[in-house]
Legacy VTK file of the C-alpha trace (Angstrom):
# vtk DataFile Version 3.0
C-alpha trace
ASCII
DATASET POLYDATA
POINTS 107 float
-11.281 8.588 -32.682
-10.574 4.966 -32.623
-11.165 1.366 -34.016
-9.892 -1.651 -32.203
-9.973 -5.121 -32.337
-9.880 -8.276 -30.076
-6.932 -10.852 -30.449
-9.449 -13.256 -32.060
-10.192 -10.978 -34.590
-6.577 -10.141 -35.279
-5.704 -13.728 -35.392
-8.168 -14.316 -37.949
-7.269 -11.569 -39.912
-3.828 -12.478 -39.507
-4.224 -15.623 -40.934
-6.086 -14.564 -43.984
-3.548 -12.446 -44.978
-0.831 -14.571 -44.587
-2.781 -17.300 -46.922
-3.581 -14.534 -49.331
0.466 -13.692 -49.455
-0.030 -9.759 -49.505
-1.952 -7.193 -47.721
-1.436 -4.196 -45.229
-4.081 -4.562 -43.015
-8.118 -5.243 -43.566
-10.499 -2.517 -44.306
-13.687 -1.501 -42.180
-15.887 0.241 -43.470
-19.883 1.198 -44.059
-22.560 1.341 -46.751
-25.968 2.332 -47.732
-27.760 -0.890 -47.421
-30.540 -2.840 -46.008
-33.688 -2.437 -44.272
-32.080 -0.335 -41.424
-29.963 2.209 -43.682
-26.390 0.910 -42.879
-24.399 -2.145 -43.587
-20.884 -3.289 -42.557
-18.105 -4.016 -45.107
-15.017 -5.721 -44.696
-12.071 -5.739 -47.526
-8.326 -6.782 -47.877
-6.276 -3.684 -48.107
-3.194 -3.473 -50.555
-2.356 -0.418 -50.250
-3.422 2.498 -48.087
-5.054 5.921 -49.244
-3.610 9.064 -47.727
-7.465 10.009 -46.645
-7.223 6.667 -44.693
-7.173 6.789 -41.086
-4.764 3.140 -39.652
-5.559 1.976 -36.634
-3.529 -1.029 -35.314
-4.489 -3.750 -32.623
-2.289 -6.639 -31.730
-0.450 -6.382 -34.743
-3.195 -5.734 -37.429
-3.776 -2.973 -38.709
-7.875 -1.521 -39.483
-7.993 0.683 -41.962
-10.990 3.700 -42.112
-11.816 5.444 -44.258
-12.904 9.147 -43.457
-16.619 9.019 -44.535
-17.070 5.723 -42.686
-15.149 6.480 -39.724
-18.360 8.917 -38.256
-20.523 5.523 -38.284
-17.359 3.735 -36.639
-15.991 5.519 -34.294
-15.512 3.572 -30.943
-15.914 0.134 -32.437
-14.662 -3.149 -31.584
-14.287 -6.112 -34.099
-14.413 -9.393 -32.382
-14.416 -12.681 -34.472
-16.698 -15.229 -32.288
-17.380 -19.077 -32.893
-21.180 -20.164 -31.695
-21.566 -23.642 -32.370
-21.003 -24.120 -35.548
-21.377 -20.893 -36.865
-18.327 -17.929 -36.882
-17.895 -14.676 -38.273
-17.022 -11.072 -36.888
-18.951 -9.218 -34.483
-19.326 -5.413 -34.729
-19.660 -4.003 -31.058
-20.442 -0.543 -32.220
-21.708 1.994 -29.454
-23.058 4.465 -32.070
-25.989 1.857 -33.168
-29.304 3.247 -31.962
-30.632 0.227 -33.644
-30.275 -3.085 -36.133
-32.575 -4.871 -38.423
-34.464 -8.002 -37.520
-32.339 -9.779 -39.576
-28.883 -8.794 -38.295
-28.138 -7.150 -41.860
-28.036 -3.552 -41.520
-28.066 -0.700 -38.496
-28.776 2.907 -38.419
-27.318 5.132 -35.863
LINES 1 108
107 0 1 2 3 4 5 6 7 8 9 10 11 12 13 14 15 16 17 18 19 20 21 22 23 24 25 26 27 28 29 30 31 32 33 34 35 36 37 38 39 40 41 42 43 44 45 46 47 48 49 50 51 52 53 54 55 56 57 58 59 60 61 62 63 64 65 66 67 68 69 70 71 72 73 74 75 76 77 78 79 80 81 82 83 84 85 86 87 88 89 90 91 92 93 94 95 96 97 98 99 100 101 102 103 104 105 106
């Protein structure tokens, strides 16, 4: 089982945390939300949970927990500038399908 991450999205992330002044990594994880059943959520980690599974890419490390690491298992986090707009991209090969909206998935 594994979690990755591009160098964009480390870079990002690496950023943020050194602004914030603290932090061992950033946490991935999933909810119940949305129209679709499932919804991505992203957190500053302080301090890691024995249950947690640490995955490290280019530095950073991603940090799972058990529960959500079913939903994200294989995933990629990318951080990707369109125009004006930026954010993270989930490339996720266990979605079986998303929400019009872009909110929520179900797998």
């Amino acid at each position: 089982m594994a979690v990755t991450m591009t160098e964009a999205a480390a870079s990002h992330i690496r950023r943020s945390l050194d602004g914030r002044g603290k932090g061992e990594g950033i946490r991935l994880g999933v909810r119940t939300s949305g129209c679709s059943g499932l919804a991505y959520v992203l957190e500053f980690v302080d301090e890691v949970a024995s249950e947690d599974q640490v995955f490290e890419s280019h530095g950073v490390k991603v940090i799972v927990d058990p529960k959500s690491l079913v939903y994200l298992d294989g995933t990629e986090l990318d951080f990707v500038r369109e125009g004006l707009n930026e954010g993270f991209k989930f490339n996720n090969p266990n979605v079986r399908g998303e929400c019009g909206c872009g909110e929520s998935f179900n797998v």
